[in-house]
N, C-alpha and C positions, 0 to 999 in steps of 0.2 A: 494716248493722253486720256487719262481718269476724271471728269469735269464731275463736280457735285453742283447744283444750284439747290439751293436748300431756304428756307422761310419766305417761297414765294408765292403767290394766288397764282395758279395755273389755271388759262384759260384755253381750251383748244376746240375750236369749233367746228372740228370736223366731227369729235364725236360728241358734241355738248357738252363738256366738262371745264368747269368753273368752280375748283374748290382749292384750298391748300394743298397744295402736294410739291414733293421734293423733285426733282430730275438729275436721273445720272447717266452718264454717258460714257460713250469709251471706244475708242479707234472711230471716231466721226458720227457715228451713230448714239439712238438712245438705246438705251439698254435696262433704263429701269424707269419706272412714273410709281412716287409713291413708296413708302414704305424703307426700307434699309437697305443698304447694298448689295445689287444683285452679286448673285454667282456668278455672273460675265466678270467682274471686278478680277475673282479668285481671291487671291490673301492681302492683295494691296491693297492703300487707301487710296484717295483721291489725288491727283496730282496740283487738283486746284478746285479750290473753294468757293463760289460765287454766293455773295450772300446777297438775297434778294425781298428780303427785308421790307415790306411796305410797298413793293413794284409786282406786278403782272409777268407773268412769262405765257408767253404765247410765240405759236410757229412766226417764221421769220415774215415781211411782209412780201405778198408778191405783187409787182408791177407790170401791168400790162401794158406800155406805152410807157418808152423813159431813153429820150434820145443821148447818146452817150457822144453825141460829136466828130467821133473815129470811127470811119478815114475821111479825111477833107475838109473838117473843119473846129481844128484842132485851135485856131485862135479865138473860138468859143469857149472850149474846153476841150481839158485831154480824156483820154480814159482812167487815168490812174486819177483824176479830178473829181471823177462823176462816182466811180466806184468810191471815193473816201466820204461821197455824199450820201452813196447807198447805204454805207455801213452806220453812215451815223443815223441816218434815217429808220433802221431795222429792218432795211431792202437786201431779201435775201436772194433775191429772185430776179429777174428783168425782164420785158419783152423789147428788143429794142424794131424800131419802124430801118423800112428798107432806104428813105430818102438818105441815105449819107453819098457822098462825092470820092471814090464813082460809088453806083447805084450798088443794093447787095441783089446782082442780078448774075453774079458769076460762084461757084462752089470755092472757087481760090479765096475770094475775099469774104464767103464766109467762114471759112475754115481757119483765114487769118487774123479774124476778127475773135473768133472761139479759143483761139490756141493764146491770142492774148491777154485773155479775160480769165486762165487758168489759176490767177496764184491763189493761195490760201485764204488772203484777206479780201478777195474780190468776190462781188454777187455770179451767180451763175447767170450768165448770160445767153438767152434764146431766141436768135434773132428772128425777123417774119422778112422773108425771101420778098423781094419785087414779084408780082402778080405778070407786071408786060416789061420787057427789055427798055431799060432807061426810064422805067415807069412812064414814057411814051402813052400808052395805051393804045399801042399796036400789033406788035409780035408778042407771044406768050414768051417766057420766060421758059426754061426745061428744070422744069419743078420738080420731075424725078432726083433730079440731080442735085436741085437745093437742098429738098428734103435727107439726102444721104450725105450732105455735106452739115448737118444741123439745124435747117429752118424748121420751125413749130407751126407755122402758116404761112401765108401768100396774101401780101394786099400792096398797098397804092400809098400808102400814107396820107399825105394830103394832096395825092393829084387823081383826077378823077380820069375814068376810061370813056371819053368820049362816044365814042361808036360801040353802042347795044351791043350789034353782033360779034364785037372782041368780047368783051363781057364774061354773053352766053357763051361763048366758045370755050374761056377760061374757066367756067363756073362749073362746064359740063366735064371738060379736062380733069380739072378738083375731085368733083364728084365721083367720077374712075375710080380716084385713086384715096379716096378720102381725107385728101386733105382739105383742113379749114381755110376761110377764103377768108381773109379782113375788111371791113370797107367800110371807108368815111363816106356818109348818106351828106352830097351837097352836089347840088346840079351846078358846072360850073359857069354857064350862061347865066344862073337867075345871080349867080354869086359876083358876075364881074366886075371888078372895081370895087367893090364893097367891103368897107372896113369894121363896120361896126351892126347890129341889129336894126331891122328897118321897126323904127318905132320914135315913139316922141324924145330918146335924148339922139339920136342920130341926124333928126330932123331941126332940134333947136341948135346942136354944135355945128350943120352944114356938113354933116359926112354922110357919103355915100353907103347907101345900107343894102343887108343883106336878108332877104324876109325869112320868116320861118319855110316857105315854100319850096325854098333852096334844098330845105332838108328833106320835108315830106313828098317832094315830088322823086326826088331820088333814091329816097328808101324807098314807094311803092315800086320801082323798077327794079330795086336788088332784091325784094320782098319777091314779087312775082316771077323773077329768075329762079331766084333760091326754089321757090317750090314747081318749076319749070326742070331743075338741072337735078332737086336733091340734094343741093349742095350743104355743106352746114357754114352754115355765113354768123359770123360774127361782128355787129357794128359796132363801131369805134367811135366811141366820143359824141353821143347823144346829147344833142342841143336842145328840145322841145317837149312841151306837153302833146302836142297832136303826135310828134316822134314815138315818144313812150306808148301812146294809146294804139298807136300801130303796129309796133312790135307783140301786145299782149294780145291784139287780136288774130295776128300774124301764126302767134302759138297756139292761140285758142285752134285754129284751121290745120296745124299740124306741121307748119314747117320748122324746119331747125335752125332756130336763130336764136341767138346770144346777143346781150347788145353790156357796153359800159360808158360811164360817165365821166369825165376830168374833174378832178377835186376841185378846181377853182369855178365850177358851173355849178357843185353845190354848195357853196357859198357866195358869189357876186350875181349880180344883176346888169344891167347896163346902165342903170343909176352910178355903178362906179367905177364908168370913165372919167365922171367927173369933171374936170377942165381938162380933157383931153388928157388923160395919166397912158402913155404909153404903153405902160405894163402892163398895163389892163388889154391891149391888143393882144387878144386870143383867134383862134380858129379852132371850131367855128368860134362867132360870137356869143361874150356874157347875152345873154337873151332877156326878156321880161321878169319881173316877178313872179310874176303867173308861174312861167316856163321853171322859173328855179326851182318856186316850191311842189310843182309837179315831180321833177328830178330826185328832190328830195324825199318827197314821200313816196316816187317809185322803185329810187333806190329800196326804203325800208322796208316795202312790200316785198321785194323778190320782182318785181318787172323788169327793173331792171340788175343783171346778174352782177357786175364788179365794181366796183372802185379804182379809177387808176390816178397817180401825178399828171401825167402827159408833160410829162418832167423835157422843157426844150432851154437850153441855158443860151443867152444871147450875149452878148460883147458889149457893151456900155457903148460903144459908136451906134451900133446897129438901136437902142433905144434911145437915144439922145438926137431925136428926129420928131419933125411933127407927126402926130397921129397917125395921118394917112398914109407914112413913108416908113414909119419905124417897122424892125420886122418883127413878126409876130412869134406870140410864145410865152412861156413862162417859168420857168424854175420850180420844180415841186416834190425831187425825192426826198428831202427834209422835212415835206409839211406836209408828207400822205398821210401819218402817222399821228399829230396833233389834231389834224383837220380835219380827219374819222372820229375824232375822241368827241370833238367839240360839234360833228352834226350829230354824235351819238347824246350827246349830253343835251341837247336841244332838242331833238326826235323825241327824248327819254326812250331810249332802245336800250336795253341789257346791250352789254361789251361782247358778248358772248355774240351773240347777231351782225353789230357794226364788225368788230374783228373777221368776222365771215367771207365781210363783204371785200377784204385784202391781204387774203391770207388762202382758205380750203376752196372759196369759190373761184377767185380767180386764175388757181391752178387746175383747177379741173377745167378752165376754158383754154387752157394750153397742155392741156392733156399732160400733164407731169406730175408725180408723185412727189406731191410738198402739200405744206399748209396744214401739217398733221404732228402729233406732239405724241404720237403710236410708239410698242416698241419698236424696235425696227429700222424706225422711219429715218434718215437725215436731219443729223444735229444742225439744224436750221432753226435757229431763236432769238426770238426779241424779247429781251426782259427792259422794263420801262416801268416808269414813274408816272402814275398816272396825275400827282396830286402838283409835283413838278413842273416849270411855267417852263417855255420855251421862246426867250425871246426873239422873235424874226430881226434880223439884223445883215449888214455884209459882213459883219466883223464874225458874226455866229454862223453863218454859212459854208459850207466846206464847200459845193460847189462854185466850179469857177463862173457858173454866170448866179450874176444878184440880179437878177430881174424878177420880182414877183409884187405884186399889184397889194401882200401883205407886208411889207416893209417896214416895220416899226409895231406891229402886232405882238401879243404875246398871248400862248394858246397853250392849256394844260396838255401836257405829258413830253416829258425827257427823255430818249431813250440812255440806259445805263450800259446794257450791255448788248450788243451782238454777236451770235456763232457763225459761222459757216460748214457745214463740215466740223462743225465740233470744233473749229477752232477760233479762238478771239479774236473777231473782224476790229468789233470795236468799245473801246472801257469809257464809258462817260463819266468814273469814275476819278480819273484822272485829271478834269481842271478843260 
């Protein structure tokens, strides 16, 4: 298949390039940037035209955190659900977390979770193996074997490993064999019971709060492991300014550590739980203002390295609970995409920078060869409208969970078109 995309601003921030140029393609790959049709073509034309006309073509987005429901909790969503959210989202990529029911703690079920996720119009799927068996935080897991079955890391999702000495044990396991370790920084003692940030709207609404010490006390322990074991730790879903300020000194000292953000923590606060909005029940919790704009400007710096949705779809029973009881989470491979456009356009950051931050960087923190618009590389693209409103909606939603705390919002950029493989995930074209 011969793809042309032709009158688009290409943006590819792997190797800084931000100007008009054509893109052609062919058997799933690119084969030309630029200029007229290569000699890969030979005498033919194109098979198909994309005209991209006033929209962005940039690599596909990658997601690090983006729970797809499958196996065991398919009355949230299915996969064939979540993938028709990726495509419209410009998610070409996936990281999904080990919590699914049972646990990705066996090679069988990630092998069957891989072989699912294969068809044409589906994101490439890379799962992160359970770290301890049943995510317990007891027995290690036989990570040789995740890893040759498909996992790209090893972590916990949201359960924490109680006992240090599993930890170290796991960390220094990792470190052997170099594979990266995930881990949400939240001590689960200071977190017990706690629904929302220990701060003045948790304490005016009566809910049980969770302080920021929850984070930082359990990052200096993954922090001092990490440079104990060697290991290369990756944290997941940074809550905090004192969070962030720990990770950059953490580098400055020489350890190897990666850390990312949920899209919904660079834009809310704890201001908007509001009158108790369900939606807004995230883990960890919307934190201070402080904390936001910390996120926000650490993001832009480079402290911290990705961007992810932390895309969790819930079932309308599961939020239609008070506060304290609904489960947590939120919806977000739809609005990684708008919701990077729209802290770029606030930051005043070049596109070329924000796009960075979910797309070449957070491939390189899953060690895969994406997020690049090279010849060579995997016809992996998002071409999008940047000028285009997107309105949040259920009716606008392809995922099957509507849960997201932006529900009646509307945020510049549409996407028009996704590849996968050079083939057509998905035509916004179409209505």
């Amino acid at each position: 298949m011969r793809i042309h995309i032709r009158n688009g601003r290409l943006i590819d921030p792997a190797s800084n390039t931000d100007k008009p140029l054509d893109l052609f393609i062919a058997a799933g790959r690119i084969v030309g940037v630029g200029g007229t049709a290569p000699a890969a073509w030979g005498d033919g034309g194109a098979n198909s035209v994309l005209d991209a006309s006033g929209c962005i073509v940039c690599p596909g987005l990658v997601d690090l955190a983006a729970r797809l429901r499958e196996p065991g909790f398919e009355y949230r969503a299915t996969l064939e659900s979540e993938m028709a959210a990726a495509a419209a989202g410009g998610v070409t990529r996936l990281a999904c977390p080990p919590d699914t029911d049972p646990v990705l703690d066996e090679p069988g079920l990630v092998e069957m979770l891989t072989h699912r996720a294969r068809l044409p119009e589906f994101a490439h799927v890379h799962p992160v193996g359970a770290l301890t068996t049943q995510l317990e935080g007891k027995a290690l897991t036989e990570m040789t074997e995740l890893s040759e079955a498909g996992c790209v890391a090893f972590g916990q999702a949201n359960h924490a490993i109680v006992d240090t000495q599993v930890l170290l044990r796991a960390m220094m396991y990792a470190a052997t064999f170099d594979f990266p370790v995930w881990l949400q920084a939240q001590d689960p003692f200071l977190a017990k019971k706690g629904v929302a940030h220990d701060g003045e709207v948790a304490a005016r609404l009566g809910l049980a709060g969770i302080p920021v010490a929850a984070e930082t006390i359990a990052l200096a322990t993954i922090l001092h492991l990490a440079r104990e074991t060697g290991a290369r730790v990756h944290v997941t879903r940074i809550s905090s300014a004192a969070g962030v300020d720990m990770i950059v000194a953490a580098r400055a000292a020489g350890i190897a550590v990666t850390c990312d953000v949920a899209i919904h923590h660079l834009h809310l606060c704890e201001m908007d739980i509001g009158f108790f909005d369900a939606n807004a029940r995230l883990d960890p919790p919307l934190r201070s203002m402080r904390d936001r704009d910390a996120l926000r400007a650490g993001l832009a710096l480079g402290a911290i390295n990705a961007l992810c949705s932390d895309h969790t779809p819930v079932d309308d029973d599961g939020k239609q609970m008070p506060f304290e009881e609904a489960e947590v989470g939120a919806t977000g491979l739809e609005l990684l995409l708008p919701l990077t456009l729209k802290w770029a356009q606030e930051m005043k950051l070049p596109l070329v920078t924000a796009l960075a931050r979910v797309t070449s960087d957070p491939a390189r923190i899953l060690g895969v060869k994406a997020g690049s618009l090279a010849v060579g590389a995997a016809a992996d693209i998002c071409v999008f409208d940047p000028m285009a409103k997107f309105q949040v909606s259920r009716r606008n939603l392809k995922s099957q969970g509507k849960n997201t705390p932006f529900l009646g919002s509307e945020f510049p950029g549409r996407v028009r078109y996704t590849l996968i493989d050079g083939h057509l995930a998905f035509d916004g074209t179409l209505g």
